[in-house]
N, C-alpha and C positions, 0 to 999 in steps of 0.2 A: 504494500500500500504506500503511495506517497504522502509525503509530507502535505496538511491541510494549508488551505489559503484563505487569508484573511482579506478581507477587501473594506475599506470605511468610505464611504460615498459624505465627504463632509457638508454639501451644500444641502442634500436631504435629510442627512443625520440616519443611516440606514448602514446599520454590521451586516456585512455578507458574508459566512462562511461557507468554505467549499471542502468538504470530507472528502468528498472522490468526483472524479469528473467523468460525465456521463446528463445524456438527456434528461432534463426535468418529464416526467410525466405526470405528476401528481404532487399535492400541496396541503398540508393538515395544517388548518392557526391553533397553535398552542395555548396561545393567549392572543389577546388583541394587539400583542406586537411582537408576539415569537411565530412565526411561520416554517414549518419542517419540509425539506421540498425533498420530493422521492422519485425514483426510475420505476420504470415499468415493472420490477420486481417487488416494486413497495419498500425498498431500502432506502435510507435516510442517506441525502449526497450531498445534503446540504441547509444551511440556516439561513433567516434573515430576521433583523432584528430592527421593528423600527423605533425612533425615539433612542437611538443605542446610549447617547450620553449620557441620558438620564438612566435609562438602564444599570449601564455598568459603574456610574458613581452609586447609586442604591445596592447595588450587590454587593461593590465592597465596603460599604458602611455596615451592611447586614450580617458580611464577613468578620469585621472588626469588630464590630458589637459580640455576636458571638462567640470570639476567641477572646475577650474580656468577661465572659461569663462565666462563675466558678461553678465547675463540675463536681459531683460526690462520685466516691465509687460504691462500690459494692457491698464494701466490710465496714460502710458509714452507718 
């Protein structure tokens, strides 16, 4: 498998990722701004994300938040 490709379209604010390269046939919204795009076999080849900046500054806040969050273990 090759290396994935990342593409940022900055005048629309839209992450394109590409998993593997091959014909789009098919497209699931994940959410109202995550879109999964598939090949004729129904395999995932690729993302699109729109709003990406707001996206990915929220994620990694929510990343941050949570690695600042004190865990118990087991034998608490």
């Amino acid at each position: 498998m090759k290396e994935p490709k990342l593409f940022y379209f900055d005048y629309e604010d839209i992450l394109h990722l590409v998993f593997t390269e091959g014909e789009e046939a098919n497209s699931i919204e994940l959410s109202p701004t995550i879109t999964a795009e598939l090949n004729a076999h129904g395999e995932v080849i690729g993302m699109e994300i729109l709003h990406a900046s707001t996206f990915v500054r929220d994620t990694l806040l929510a990343l941050a938040q949570a690695h600042q969050l004190p865990l118990s273990t087991a034998s608490e």
